[in-house]
C-alpha positions as CSV (number, residue, x, y, z in Angstrom):
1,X,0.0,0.0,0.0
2,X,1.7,3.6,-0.9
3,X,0.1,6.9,0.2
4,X,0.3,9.5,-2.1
5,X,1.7,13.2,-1.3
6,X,-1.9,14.5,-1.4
7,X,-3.3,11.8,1.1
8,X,-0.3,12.5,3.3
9,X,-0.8,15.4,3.6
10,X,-5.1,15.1,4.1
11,X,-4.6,12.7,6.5
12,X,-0.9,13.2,8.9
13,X,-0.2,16.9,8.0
14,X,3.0,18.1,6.1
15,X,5.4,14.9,6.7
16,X,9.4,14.0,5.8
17,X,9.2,11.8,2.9
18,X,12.3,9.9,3.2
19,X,12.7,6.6,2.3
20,X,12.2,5.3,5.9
21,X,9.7,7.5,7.0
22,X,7.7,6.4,4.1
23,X,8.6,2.4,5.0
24,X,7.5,3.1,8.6
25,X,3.9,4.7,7.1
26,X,3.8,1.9,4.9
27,X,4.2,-0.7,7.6
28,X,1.3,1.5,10.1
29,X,-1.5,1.4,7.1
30,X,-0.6,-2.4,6.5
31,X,-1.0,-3.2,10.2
32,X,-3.8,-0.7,10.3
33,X,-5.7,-2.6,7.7
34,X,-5.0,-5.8,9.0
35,X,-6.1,-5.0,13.1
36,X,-9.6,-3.1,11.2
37,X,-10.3,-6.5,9.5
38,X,-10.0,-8.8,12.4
39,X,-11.0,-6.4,14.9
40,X,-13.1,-4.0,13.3
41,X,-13.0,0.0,13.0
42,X,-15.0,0.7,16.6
43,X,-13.0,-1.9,18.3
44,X,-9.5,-2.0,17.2
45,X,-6.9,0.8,18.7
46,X,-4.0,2.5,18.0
47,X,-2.4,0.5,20.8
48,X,-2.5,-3.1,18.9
49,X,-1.8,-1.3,15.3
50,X,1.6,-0.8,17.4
51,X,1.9,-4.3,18.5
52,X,0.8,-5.3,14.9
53,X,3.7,-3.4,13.4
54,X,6.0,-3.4,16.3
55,X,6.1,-0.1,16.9
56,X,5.0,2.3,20.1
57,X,1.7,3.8,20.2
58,X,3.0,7.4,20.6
59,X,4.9,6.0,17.0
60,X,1.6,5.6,15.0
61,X,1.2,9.2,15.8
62,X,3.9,10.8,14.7
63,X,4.2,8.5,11.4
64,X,0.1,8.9,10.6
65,X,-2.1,10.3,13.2
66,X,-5.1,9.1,15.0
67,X,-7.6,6.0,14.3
68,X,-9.4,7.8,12.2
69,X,-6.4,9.5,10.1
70,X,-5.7,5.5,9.4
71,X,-8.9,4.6,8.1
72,X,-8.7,7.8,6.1
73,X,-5.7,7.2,4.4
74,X,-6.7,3.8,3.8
75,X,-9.8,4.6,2.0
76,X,-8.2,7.1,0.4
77,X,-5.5,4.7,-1.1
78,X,-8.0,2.6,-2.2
79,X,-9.7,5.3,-4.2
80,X,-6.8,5.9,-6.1
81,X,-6.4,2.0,-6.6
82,X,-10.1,1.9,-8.4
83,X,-9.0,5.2,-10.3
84,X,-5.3,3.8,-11.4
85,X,-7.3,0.5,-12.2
86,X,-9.8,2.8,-14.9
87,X,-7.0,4.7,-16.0
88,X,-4.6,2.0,-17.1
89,X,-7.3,-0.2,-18.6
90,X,-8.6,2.4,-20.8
91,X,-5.4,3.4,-22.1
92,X,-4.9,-0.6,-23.3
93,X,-6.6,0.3,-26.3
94,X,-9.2,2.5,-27.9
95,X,-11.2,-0.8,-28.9
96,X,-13.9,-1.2,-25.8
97,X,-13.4,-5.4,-25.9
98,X,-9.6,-4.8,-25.0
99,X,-10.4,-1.2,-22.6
100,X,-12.7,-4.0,-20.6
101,X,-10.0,-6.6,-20.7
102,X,-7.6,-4.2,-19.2
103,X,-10.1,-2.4,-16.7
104,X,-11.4,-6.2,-14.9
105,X,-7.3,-7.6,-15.4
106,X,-5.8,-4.1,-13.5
107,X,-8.8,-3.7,-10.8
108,X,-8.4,-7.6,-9.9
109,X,-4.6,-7.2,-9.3
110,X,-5.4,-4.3,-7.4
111,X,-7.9,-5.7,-5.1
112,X,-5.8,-8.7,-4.3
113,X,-2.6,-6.2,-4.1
114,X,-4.3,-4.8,-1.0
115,X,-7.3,-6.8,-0.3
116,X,-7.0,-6.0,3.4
117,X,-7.5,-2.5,2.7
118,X,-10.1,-2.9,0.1
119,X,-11.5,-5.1,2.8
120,X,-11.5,-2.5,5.5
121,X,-12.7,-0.1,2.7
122,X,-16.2,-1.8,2.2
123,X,-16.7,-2.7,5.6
124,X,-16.2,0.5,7.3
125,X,-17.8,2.7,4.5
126,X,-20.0,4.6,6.9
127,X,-17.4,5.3,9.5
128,X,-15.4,7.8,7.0
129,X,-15.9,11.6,7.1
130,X,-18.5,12.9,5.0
131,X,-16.3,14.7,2.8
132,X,-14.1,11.6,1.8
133,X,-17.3,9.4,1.7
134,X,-18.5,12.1,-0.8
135,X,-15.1,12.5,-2.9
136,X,-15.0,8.0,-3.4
137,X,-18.4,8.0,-4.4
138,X,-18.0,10.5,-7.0
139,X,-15.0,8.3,-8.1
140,X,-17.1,5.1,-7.7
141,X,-19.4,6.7,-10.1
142,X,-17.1,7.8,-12.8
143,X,-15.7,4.3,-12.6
144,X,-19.5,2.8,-13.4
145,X,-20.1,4.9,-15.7
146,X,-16.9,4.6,-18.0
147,X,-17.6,0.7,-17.7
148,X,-21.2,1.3,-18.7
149,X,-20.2,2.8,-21.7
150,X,-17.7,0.7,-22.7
151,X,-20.7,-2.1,-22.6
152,X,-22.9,0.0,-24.4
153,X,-20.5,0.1,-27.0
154,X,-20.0,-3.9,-27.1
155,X,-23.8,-4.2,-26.8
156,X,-23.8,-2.2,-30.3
157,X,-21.9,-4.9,-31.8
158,X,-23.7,-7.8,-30.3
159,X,-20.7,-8.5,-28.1
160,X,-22.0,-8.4,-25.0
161,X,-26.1,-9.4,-23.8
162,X,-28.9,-6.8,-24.0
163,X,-30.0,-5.1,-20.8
164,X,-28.9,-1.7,-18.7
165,X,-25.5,-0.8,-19.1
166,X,-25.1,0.4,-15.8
167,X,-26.6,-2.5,-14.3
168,X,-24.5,-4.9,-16.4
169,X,-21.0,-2.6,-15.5
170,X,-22.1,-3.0,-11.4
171,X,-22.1,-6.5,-12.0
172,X,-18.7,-6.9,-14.0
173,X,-17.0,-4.7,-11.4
174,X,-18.5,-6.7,-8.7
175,X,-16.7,-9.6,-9.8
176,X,-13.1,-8.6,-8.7
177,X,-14.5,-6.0,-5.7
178,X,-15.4,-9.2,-3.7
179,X,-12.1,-11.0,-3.7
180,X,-10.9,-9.7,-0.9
181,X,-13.6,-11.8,1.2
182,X,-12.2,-15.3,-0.5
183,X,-9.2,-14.8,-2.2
184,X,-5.9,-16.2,-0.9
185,X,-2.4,-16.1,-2.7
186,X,-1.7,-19.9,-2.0
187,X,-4.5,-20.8,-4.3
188,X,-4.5,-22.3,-7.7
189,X,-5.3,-19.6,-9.3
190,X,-3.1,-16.4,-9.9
191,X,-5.1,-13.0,-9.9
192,X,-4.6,-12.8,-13.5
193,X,-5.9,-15.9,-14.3
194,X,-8.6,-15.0,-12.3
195,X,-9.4,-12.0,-14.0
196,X,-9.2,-14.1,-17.3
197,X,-12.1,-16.3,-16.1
198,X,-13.9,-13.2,-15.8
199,X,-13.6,-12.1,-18.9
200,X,-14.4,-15.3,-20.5
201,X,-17.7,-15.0,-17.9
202,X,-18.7,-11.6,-19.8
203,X,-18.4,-13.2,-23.1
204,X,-14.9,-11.4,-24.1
205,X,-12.7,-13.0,-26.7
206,X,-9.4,-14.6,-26.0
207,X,-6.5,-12.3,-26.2
């Protein structure tokens, strides 16, 4: 998981950026993500997210901020996960089989790249700030809608079944958003693979 300058700065404040600085963040959002998960938002504390990361509390601090700074910047880095996922998947290609291919193969690697935070991201939705809550689900949006067009377009070409767009986009997306509840990296299956099956689900030719 890497914060970006803007989200450092949202959620800790201005901050030193050098290399172990950053490591040390790094290491306090992973351990962060991984005490929400078990423990849940309301119940977890600052106080294991040390112990997780072998740190002191005071530590967790100075390198992030508070309980809720942590589940800020995790949300936040997920956000820009779902974004980098549209972003790179349209620019595959300007033909919409290949944009779709590229959209469902990056936001699968991305959800199982950091499925504890995407984890922590669905399950503690409500307990964000209004204003970030706001900001992902304008993102969330855009995302939908660039996929619903993109099947739009492959519904123009008999590609891809009749029916709502938007409907039809929720449900390719949902595809790779649940993984973090069942996927594991010792499986048979690597996350591209993975993401492979679900193209061939939505009817997408072989590469």
């Amino acid at each position: 998981m890497a914060a970006s300058e803007g989200n450092r700065r949202e959620a800790g404040g201005e901050q030193a950026t050098t290399p172990d600085h950053t490591a040390k963040r790094l290491a306090i959002l992973e351990g962060a993500a991984e005490v929400f998960v078990r423990r849940g938002f309301a119940a977890g504390t600052t106080k294991e997210i040390a112990a997780e990361v072998g740190l002191s509390q005071p530590a967790i601090y100075h390198y992030v901020g508070s309980k809720h700074d942590l589940l800020r910047e995790i949300a936040l880095h997920v956000d820009e996960e779902m974004n980098g996922a549209l972003a790179r998947g349209l620019a595959v290609s300007e033909e919409p089989g290949r944009q779709l291919r590229g959209i469902i193969h990056e936001f699968t690697a991305a959800v199982v790249r950091d499925r504890r935070a995407f984890a922590v991201f669905w399950q503690e939705l409500y307990s964000l700030p209004d204003d970030v809550r706001s900001r992902i689900a304008e993102d969330e949006r855009t995302f939908v809608t660039a996929v619903a067009a993109i099947v739009a377009a492959l519904q123009a070409e008999h590609r891809m079944p009749p029916g709502s767009p938007i409907v039809l986009a929720e449900a390719v997306l949902s595809m790779p958003s649940w993984m973090y509840h069942w996927y594991r990296p010792a499986g048979p299956l690597s996350a591209s693979e993975i993401a492979e099956l679900y193209c061939r689900l939505v009817g997408l030719d072989p590469p």
